[in-house]
Each structure stands twice: as structure tokens, then as C-alpha cells.
N, C-alpha and C positions, 0 to 999 in steps of 0.2 A: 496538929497538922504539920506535917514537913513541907518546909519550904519545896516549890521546883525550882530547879538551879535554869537558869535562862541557856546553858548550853543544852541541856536535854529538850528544849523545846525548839529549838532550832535546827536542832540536829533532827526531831522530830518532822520539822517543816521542809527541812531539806530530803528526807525520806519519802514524804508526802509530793514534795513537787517531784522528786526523780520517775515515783510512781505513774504521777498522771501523766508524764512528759513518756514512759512507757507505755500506758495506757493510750495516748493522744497515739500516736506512729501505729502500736495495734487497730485501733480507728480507722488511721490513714488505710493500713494495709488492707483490714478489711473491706474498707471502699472498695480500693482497688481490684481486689480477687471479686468481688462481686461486681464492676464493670465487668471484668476482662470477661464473667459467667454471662452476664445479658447482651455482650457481645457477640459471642458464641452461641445463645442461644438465637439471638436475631439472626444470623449471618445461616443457621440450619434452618429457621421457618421460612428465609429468604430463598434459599438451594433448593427446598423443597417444591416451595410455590412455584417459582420459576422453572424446575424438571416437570412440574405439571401443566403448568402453560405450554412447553416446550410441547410435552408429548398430546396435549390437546389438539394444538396447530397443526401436528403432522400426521393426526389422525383424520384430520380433516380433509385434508387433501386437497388440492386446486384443479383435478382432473374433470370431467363430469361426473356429475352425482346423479345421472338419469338410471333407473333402476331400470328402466326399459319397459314395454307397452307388450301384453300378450296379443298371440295370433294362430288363430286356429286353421290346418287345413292340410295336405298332404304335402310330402316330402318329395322332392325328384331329383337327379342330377341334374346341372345347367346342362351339357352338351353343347354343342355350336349353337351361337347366338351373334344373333349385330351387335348386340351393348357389350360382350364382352367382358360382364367382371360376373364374381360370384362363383360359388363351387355348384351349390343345390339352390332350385326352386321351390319357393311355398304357395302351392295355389287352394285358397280359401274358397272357390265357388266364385264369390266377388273380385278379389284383388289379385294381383301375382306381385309377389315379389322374390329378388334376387338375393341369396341368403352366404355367407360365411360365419364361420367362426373360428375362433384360435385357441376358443379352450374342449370344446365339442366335435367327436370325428361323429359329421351331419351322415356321413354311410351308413351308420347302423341305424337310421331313421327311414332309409329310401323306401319309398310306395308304400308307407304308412302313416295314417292320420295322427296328426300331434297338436300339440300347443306348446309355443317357442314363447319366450321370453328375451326380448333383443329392444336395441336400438339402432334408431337410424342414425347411418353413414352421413355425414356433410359431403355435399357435391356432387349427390345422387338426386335425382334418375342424370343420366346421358344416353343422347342419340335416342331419343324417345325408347330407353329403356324401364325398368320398374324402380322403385323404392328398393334400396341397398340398404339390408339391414345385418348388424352385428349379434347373432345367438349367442347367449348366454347361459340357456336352459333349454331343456329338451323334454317335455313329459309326453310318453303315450297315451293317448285316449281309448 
């Protein structure tokens, strides 16, 4: 057997330690790249979530959410009246009320039978006038 000479084995060990102390930093780094990944990845599941809450909320709305009450009966012009608001009348047989709307021209309904879809105005009746109602839908019968 041949001797090992104690420099080759040191020199051996010094290769050895340069290696891990390479190895050790590649370690480090790779920590690192893979924070810097799970950060990035939080910070997009965070963006997301939060653009969906976002758009949640403002689908919601804070307006009324009344989809409004149907009402069956014929179509009229107001004409001169003491209450004064309203473009058309709806009279059901039973009830009368005083109708607008702003998305509906209520003319092409005049002196025929329908069923409206609306909601009531706040602050209506006055001057012992009818229920002030907002049309949103117009169907013929």
C-alpha cells in the first residue's frame, strides 16, 4: 500500500470545505428565489381576491334593490289634474295611479290594457292625489 501524503488529504479537505461553502450560498440563493416566488405568488392570489371583492361590492349597489310590484289596467295621459305630477294614468278598475318613467315612452301604451312593472315614488300621494309610481316595464295583454 502507498502511503497518503497528509498534503493530499488536506488539500482534499480543503476542496471539500470550498465545495459545501459553494453549496451552503447555492442553498442561501435558493431560499431566496423561492421567497421572492411565494411572495409573488401571495401578492397575485391577494390582487385577485381583492379585484373580486372589489367588483362584488359594486355590483351590489347601495341604490334600491326593489324590482318593483306589477299592476294591471289601462294606460291614459295625466292631462290637467290638482296633484300635478305624472305624465300617464293607470286605472285598474280598483285603484288609480299616477305613472312616469325614464326608461319607457308610456305614449305607445295610451288606451290600452297592460301590465307595468314599477315602483313607488317616496313622498307620494300629495294633495289627496294617487300613488306615484316609477315604470320600468311595459307588457301588453
Amino acid at each position: 500500500m502507498r502511503p497518503i501524503r497528509l498534503t493530499k488529504v488536506i488539500g482534499f479537505f480543503k476542496k471539500l470545505k470550498a465545495q459545501s461553502i459553494n453549496l451552503k450560498f447555492l442553498l442561501q440563493d435558493c431560499k431566496a428565489y423561492l421567497g421572492a416566488i411565494v411572495k409573488i405568488v401571495v401578492m397575485k392570489l391577494f390582487s385577485k381576491i381583492a379585484i373580486g371583492i372589489i367588483i362584488l361590492f359594486s355590483s351590489c349597489g347601495t341604490g334600491n334593490t326593489d324590482k318593483g310590484q306589477q299592476y294591471s289596467g289601462i294606460i291614459e295621459p295625466t292631462g290637467i289634474t290638482s296633484y300635478q305630477y305624472g305624465t300617464h294614468t293607470l286605472d285598474t278598475g280598483d285603484e288609480f295611479y299616477a305613472l312616469k318613467s325614464e326608461v319607457i315612452d308610456l305614449s305607445q301604451y295610451e288606451g290600452k290594457k297592460v301590465t307595468i312593472t314599477a315602483t313607488e315614488i317616496e313622498g307620494y300621494p300629495v294633495d289627496g292625489g294617487p300613488v306615484y309610481l316609477n315604470v320600468t316595464k311595459v307588457k301588453n295583454q
